[in-house]
C-alpha positions in Angstrom: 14.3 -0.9 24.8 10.4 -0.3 24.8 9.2 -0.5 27.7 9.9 -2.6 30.1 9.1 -6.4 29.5 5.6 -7.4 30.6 4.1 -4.0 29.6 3.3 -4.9 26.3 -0.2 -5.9 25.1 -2.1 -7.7 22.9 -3.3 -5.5 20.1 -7.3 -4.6 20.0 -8.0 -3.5 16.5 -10.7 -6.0 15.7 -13.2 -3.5 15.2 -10.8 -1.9 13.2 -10.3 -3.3 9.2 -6.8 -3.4 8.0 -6.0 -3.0 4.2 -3.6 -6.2 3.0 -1.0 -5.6 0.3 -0.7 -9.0 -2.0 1.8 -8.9 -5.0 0.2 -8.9 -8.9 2.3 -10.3 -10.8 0.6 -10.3 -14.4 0.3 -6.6 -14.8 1.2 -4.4 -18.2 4.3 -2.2 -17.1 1.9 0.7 -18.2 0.2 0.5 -15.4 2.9 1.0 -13.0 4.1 4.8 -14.3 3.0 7.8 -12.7 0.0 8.3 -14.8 -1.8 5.7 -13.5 -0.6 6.3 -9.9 0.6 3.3 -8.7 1.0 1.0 -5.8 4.5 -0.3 -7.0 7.0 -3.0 -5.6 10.6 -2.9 -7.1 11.5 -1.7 -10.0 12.3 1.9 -10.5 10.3 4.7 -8.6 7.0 6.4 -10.6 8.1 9.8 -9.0 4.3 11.2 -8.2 6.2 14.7 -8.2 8.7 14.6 -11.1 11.2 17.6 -9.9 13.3 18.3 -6.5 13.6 14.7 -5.8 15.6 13.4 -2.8 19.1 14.0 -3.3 21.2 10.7 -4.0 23.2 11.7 -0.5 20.2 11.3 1.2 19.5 7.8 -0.4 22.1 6.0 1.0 22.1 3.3 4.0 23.3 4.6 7.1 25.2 1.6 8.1 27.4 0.9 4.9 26.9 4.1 3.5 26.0 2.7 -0.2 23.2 3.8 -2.2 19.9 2.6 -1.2 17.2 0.6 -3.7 13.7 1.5 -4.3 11.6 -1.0 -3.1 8.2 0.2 -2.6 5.5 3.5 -3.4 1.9 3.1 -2.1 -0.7 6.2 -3.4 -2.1 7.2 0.0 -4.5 10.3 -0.7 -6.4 12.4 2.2 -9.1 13.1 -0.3 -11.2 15.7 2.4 -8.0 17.7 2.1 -7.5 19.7 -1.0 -3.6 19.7 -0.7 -3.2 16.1 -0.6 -5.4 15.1 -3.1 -2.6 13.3 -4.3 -0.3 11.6 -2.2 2.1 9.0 -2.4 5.4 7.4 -0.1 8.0 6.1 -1.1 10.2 3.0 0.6 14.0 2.3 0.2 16.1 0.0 1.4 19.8 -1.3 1.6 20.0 -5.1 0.5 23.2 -5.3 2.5 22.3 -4.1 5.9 18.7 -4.0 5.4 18.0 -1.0 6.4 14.8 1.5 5.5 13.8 5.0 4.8 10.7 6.8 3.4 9.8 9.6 1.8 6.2 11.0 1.1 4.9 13.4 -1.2 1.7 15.4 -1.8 -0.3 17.7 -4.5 -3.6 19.9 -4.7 -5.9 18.7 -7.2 -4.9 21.9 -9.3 -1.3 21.6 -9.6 1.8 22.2 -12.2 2.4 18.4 -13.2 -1.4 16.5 -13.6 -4.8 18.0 -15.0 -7.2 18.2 -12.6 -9.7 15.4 -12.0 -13.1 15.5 -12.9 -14.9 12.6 -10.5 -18.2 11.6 -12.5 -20.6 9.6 -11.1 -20.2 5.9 -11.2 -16.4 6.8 -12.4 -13.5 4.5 -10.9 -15.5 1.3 -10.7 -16.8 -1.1 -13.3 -18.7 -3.6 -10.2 -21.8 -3.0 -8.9 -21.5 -0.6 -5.5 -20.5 -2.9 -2.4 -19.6 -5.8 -4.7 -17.0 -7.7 -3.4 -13.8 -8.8 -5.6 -12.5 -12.5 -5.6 -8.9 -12.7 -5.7 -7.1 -16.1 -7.6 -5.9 -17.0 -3.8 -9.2 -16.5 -2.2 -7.5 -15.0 0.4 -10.1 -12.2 0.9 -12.5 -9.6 -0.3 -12.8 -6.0 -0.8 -15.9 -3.8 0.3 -16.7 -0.8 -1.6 -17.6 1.4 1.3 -15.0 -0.3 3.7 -12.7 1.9 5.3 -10.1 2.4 4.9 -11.4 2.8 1.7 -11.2 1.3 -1.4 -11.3 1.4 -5.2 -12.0 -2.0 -7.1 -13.3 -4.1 -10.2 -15.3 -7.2 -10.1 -12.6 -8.4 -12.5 -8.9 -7.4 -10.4 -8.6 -5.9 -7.0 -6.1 -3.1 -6.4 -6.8 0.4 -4.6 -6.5 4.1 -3.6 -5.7 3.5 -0.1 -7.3 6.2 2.2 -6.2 6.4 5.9 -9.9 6.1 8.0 -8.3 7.9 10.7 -8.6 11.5 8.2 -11.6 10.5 6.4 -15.1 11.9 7.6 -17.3 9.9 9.3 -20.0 10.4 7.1 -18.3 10.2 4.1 -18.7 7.6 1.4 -15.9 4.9 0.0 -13.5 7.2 -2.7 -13.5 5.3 -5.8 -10.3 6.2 -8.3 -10.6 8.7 -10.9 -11.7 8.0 -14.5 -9.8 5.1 -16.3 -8.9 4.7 -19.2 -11.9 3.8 -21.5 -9.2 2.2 -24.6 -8.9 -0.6 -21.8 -12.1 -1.6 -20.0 -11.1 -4.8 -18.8 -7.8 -3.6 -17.1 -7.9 0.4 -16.9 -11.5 0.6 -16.0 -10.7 0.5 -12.5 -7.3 2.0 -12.0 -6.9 5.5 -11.3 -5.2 7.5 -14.5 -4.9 11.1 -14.8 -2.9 13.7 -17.3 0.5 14.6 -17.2 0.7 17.9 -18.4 3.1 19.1 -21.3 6.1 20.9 -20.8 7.4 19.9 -17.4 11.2 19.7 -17.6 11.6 16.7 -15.1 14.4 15.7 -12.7 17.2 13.6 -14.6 17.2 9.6 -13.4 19.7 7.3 -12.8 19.8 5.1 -15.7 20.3 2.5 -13.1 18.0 2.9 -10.2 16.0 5.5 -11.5 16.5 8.2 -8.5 18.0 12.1 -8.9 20.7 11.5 -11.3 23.2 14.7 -10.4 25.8 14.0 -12.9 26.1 13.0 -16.8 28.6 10.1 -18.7 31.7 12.6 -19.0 31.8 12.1 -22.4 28.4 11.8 -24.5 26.8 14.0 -21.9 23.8 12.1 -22.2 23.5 9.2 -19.8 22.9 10.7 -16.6 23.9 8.5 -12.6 23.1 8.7 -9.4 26.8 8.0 -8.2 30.2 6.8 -9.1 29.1 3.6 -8.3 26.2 3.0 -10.9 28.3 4.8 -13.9 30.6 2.1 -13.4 27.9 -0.2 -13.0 26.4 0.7 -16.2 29.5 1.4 -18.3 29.8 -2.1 -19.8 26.7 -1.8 -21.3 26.7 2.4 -22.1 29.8 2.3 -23.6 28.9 1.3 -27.5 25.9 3.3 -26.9 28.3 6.2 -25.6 30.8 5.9 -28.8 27.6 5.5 -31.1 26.7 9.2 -30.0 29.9 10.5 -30.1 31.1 9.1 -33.5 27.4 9.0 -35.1 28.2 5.9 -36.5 25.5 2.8 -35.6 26.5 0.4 -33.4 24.9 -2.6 -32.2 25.2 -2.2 -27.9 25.2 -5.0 -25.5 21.7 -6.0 -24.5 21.4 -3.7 -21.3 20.0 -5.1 -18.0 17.5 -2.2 -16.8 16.3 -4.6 -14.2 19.9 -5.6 -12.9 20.3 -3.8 -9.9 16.6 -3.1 -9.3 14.2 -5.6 -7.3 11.6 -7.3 -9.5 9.0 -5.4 -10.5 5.4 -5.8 -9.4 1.6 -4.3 -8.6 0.8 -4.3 -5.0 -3.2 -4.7 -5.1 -5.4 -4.8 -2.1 -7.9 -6.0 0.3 -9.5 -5.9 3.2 -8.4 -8.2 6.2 -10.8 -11.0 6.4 -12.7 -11.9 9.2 -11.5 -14.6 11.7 -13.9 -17.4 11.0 -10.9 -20.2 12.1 -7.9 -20.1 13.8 -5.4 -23.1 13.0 -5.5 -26.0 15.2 -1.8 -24.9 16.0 -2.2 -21.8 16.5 -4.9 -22.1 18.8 -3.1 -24.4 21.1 -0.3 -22.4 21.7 -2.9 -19.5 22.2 -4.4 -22.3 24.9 -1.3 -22.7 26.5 0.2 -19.7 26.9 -3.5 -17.9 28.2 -3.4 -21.1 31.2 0.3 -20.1 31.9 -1.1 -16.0 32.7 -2.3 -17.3 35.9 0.5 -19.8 36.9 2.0 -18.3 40.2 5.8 -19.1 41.4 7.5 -19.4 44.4 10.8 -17.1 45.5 13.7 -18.8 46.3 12.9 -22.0 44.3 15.0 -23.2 41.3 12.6 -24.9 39.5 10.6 -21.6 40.2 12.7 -19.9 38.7 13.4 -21.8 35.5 9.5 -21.7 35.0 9.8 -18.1 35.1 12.3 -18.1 32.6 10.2 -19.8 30.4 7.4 -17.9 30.9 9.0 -14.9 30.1 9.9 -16.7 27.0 6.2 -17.4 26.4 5.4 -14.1 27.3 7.3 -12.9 24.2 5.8 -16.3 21.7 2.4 -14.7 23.0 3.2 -11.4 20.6 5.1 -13.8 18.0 1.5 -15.7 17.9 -0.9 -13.2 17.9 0.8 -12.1 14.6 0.8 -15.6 13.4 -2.4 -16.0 14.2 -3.2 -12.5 12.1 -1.1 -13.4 9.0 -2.5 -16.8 8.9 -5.8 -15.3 7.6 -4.2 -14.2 4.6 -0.4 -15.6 4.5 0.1 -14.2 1.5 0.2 -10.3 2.5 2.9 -8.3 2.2 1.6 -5.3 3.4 -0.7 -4.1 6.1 -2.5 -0.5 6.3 -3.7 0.6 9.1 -3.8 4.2 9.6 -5.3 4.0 13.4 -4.4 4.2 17.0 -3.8 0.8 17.5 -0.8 0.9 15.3 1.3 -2.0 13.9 1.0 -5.7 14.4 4.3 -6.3 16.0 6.4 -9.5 15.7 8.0 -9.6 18.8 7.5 -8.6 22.4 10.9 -7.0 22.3 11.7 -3.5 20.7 8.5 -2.4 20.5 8.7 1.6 20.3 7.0 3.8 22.9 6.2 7.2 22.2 9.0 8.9 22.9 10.6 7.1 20.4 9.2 8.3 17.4 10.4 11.3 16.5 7.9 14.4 15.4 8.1 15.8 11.7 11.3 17.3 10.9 9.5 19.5 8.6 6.7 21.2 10.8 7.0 19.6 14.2 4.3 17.5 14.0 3.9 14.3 16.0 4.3 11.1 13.7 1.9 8.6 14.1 1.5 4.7 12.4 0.2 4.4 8.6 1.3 0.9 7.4 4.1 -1.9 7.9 6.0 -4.3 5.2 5.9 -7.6 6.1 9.1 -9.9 5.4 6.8 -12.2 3.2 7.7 -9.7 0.6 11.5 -11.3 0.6 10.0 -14.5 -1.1 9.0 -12.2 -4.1 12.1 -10.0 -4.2 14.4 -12.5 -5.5 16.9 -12.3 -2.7 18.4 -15.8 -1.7 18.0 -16.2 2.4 21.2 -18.2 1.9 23.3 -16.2 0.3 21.9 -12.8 1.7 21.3 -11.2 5.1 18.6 -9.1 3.8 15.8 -9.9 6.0 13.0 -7.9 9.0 10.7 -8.8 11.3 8.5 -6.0 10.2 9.2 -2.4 8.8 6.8 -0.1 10.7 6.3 3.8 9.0 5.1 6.1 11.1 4.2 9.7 9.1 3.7 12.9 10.0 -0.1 13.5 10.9 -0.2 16.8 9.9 0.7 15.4 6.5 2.6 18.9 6.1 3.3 20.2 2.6 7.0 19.1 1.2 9.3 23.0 1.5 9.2 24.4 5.0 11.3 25.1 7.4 13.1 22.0 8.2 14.0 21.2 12.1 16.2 18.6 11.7 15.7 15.8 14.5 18.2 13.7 16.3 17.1 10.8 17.9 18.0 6.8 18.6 16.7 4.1 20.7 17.7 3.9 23.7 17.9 -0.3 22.9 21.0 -1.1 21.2 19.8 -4.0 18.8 16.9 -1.7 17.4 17.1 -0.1 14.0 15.5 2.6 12.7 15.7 5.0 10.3 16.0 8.5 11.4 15.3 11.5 9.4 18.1 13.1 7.5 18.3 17.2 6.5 17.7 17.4 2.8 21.0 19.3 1.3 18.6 20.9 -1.4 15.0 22.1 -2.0 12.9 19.0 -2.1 9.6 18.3 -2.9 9.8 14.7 -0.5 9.3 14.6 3.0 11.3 11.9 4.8 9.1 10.3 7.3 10.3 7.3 9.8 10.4 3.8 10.0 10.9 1.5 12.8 12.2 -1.7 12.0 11.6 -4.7 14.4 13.7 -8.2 13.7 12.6 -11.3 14.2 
């Protein structure tokens, strides 16, 4: 567990803003490849670095040992640091036993896979400096020198998300890099850079779209993750397979590239509004659970005791409503970012990590520290039926190394666990094979 119970306290980031994640769901699937430098939900993964990916052992749940399903990347540059002028993580998760793991990656503005960007003045944003965006739920708006920073258009809100926590004090909002000008009423704002020509990429998975290790036995073409997702895929490779074989036409079975996969989706951004209101509910509970802080009880009696018990109880709906109270300003978020010491908004009283928990950077030693949480409103957009499915979280917490070390050195493989047996969390495996991913952690929290 923890802590022990009654330790815990109410988070103070007010003065702090937090970035909120909402899902798009009208944008071009363009946008969403690795040119344009995404903030992805679902689909398949826009590798940021397109060679030494993860190895499919490494992508598997720890719990039922199948392979795991991408289900998020945010783009999370350190843009006063040269060598992470790019940098992106990477979330995936087992449906079945809903479990997590991340991997981040990072690049120098001059590097083998992009052309380096040239920022020009005024580049990245098509609104006014400080205008704010409206979003169709009206849930929020976006300040161009807010921080942690972000990029925006009068038209669309979406963003480079920038931790505050590495950004100088003095320094100014980032704005993306140069869209593309074919497109002013949708690229204008986005960040787009140059793949350069060339680069032999890492093979993917025709299903999932991960390191794909091994090719269809026969045409030599189709290339898998595992055993598992050939045979997935066969009934719809196999005309394909005898078509390249035989050279003679065939017409194949329509083939379901988003079977498998989550739903596929922009993740844009805001700043956390302000608290102007607090529901009428919310704040009554809030009331009643502030006037039971001072009630005192009496040792020995019964009744005493029962009131205890249900303070305690109270004690842990406090935590539950503070993040109801939070969420309520924007109940549509599916992600929070908030790269400061304050850390996550946590569901629950219980299974709240202490320091000791979090383990330091496998790769350079590093302490890890809070960047951003997925909130189990995402579900509702995933497709998964709460009947039929026990995929579900309180909240996913990642917690990354805050060195931000570069992807290659000496690994020091770390073996930790809670010492609460209901708590999962997603401990950092050894990479069997140079890789150009970090795995970072995640501490999950249930309901």
């Amino acid at each position: 567990m923890s802590g022990d119970e009654g330790e815990s306290e109410e988070p103070n980031d007010e003065d702090n803003e937090v970035q909120l994640g909402f899902v798009e769901k009208n944008t071009e699937e363009r946008f969403l490849t690795r040119e344009w430098l995404p903030n992805k939900i679902g689909g398949k993964p826009a590798w940021l670095v397109p060679i030494n990916l993860p190895h499919p052992s490494v992508l598997v749940c720890s719990s039922c040992s199948l392979p795991l399903w991408f289900l998020m990347q945010i783009y999370a540059p350190l843009e006063h640091r040269d060598d992470t002028h790019h940098r992106a993580i990477f979330i995936f998760c087992c449906k079945t036993c809903s479990t997590f793991k991340a991997f981040r990656t990072q690049l120098p503005n001059e590097n083998p896979f992009y052309s380096p960007s040239m920022e020009s003045e005024g580049s990245g944003s098509s609104g006014e400096e400080g205008e704010g965006v409206e979003r169709e739920h009206g849930e929020g708006e976006a300040e161009a020198n807010a921080s942690p920073t972000v990029s925006t258009s009068a038209s669309s809100s979406t963003s480079v998300i920038t931790p505050p926590s590495t950004v100088p004090s003095d320094s100014a909002a980032s704005s993306p890099l140069t869209g593309n000008s074919d497109d002013e009423d949708e690229a204008s704002y986005r960040t787009h850079i140059e793949i350069k020509e060339g680069i032999k990429c890492s093979p993917l998975c025709e299903v999932c779209g991960i390191l794909a290790p091994s090719a269809c036995s026969k045409c030599h073409v189709a290339r898998y993750c595992s055993p598992t997702h050939q045979k997935f895929d066969w009934e719809f490779h196999s005309s394909e397979c005898q078509s390249l074989l035989t050279g003679v036409a065939t017409t194949p079975l329509p083939h379901p590239k988003c079977v498998g996969v989550f739903p596929q989706f922009e993740l844009v951004t805001e700043c956390e509004p302000a608290e102007d209101t607090i529901p009428d509910d919310v704040a009554r509970k809030l009331h009643e659970l502030e006037m039971s802080e001072g009630t005192t009880y009496n040792k020995g009696d019964e009744d005493s005791k029962a009131m205890q018990d249900i303070h305690r109880k109270m004690k842990v709906d406090k935590v539950f409503v503070h993040f109801q109270q939070r969420v309520a300003r924007a109940p549509s978020q599916v992600l929070r970012y908030a790269h400061f010491p304050t850390g996550a908004l946590w569901v629950s009283e219980k299974n709240i990590p202490r320091p000791q928990d979090i383990p330091p950077c496998q790769n350079c030693g590093a302490p890890r520290t809070f960047e951003f949480q997925i909130l189990p409103q995402l579900i509702y957009f995933l497709g998964v039926d709460p009947q039929v499915s026990s995929f579900d979280w309180g909240t996913a917490a990642v917690f990354t190394c805050s060195s931000s070390c570069a992807p290659g050195l000496t690994a020091s493989p770390t073996s930790t666990h809670s010492t609460h047996p209901t708590t999962t969390t997603s401990t950092p495996t050894p990479t069997p094979h140079c890789c150009s991913y970090v795995e970072e952690f995640i501490w999950k929290q249930d309901h």
